[in-house]
C-alpha positions as CSV (number, residue, x, y, z in Angstrom):
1,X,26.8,83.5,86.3
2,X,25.5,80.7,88.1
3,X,22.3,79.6,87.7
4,X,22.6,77.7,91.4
5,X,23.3,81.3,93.1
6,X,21.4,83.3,90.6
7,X,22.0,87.5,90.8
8,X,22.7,88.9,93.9
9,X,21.4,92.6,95.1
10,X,24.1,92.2,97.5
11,X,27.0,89.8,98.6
12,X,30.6,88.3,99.6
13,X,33.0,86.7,96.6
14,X,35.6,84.7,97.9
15,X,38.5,84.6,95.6
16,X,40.8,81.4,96.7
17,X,44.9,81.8,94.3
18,X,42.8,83.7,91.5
19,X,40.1,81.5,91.8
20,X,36.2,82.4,92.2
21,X,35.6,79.5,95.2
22,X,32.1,81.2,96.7
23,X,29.6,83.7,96.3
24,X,26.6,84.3,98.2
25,X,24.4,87.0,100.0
26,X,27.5,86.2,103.1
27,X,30.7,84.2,103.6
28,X,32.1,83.4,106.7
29,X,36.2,84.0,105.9
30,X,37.8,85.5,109.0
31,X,41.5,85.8,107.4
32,X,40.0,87.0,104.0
33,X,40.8,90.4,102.8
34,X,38.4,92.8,102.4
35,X,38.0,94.8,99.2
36,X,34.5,96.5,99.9
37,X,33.1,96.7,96.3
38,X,29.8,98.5,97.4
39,X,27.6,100.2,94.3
40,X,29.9,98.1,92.2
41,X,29.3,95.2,90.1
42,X,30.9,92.1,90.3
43,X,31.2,89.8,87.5
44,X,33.9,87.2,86.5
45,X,36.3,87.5,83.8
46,X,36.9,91.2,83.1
47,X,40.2,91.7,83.7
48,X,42.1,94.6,81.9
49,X,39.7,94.4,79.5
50,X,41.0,97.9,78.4
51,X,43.4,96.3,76.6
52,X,42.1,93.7,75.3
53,X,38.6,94.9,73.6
54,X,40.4,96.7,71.0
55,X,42.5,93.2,70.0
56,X,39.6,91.4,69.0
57,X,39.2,92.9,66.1
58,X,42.5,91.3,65.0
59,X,40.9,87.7,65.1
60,X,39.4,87.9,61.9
61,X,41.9,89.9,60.5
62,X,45.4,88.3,61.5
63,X,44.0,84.9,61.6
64,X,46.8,83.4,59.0
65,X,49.3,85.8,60.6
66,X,52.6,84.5,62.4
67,X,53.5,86.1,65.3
68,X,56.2,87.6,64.1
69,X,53.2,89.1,61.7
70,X,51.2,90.3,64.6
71,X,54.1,91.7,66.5
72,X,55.0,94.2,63.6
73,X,51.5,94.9,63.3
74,X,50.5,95.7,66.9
75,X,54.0,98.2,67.4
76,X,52.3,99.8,63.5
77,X,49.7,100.5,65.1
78,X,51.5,102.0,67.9
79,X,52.9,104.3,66.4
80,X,50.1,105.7,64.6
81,X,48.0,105.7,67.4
82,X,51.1,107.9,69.4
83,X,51.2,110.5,66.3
């Protein structure tokens, strides 16, 4: 995601309050905590993306909607989806 690093076979991110601060092949950061990620792919901004895959195709559809609007149709469709 950054052409300055480039794609790394393998590496340390350093995540500073939410933050991406550092990536690359090693980081020195003695008081970090480790989450060891190996045969796993890293990449920025997928978080719970379970959830919200299946809302974009609401964008085009609900665009005029209030939310009041989207609110009613979000718990329709959670029903259905339950029956």
């Amino acid at each position: 995601m950054d052409l300055a690093t480039g794609d790394l076979a393998s590496g340390d991110v350093l995540i500073t309050d939410g933050v991406i601060t550092e990536a690359a092949e090693q980081i020195d950061a003695p008081d970090a905590e480790v989450i060891d990620a190996t045969g796993r792919i890293v990449l920025p901004d997928f978080v719970d993306i379970h959830r919200h895959t299946w809302q974009t195709q609401f964008c085009g559809l609900g665009a005029d909607w209030t939310f009041d609007d989207y609110m009613t149709m979000i718990a329709s469709a959670a029903r259905v989806e339950r029956c």
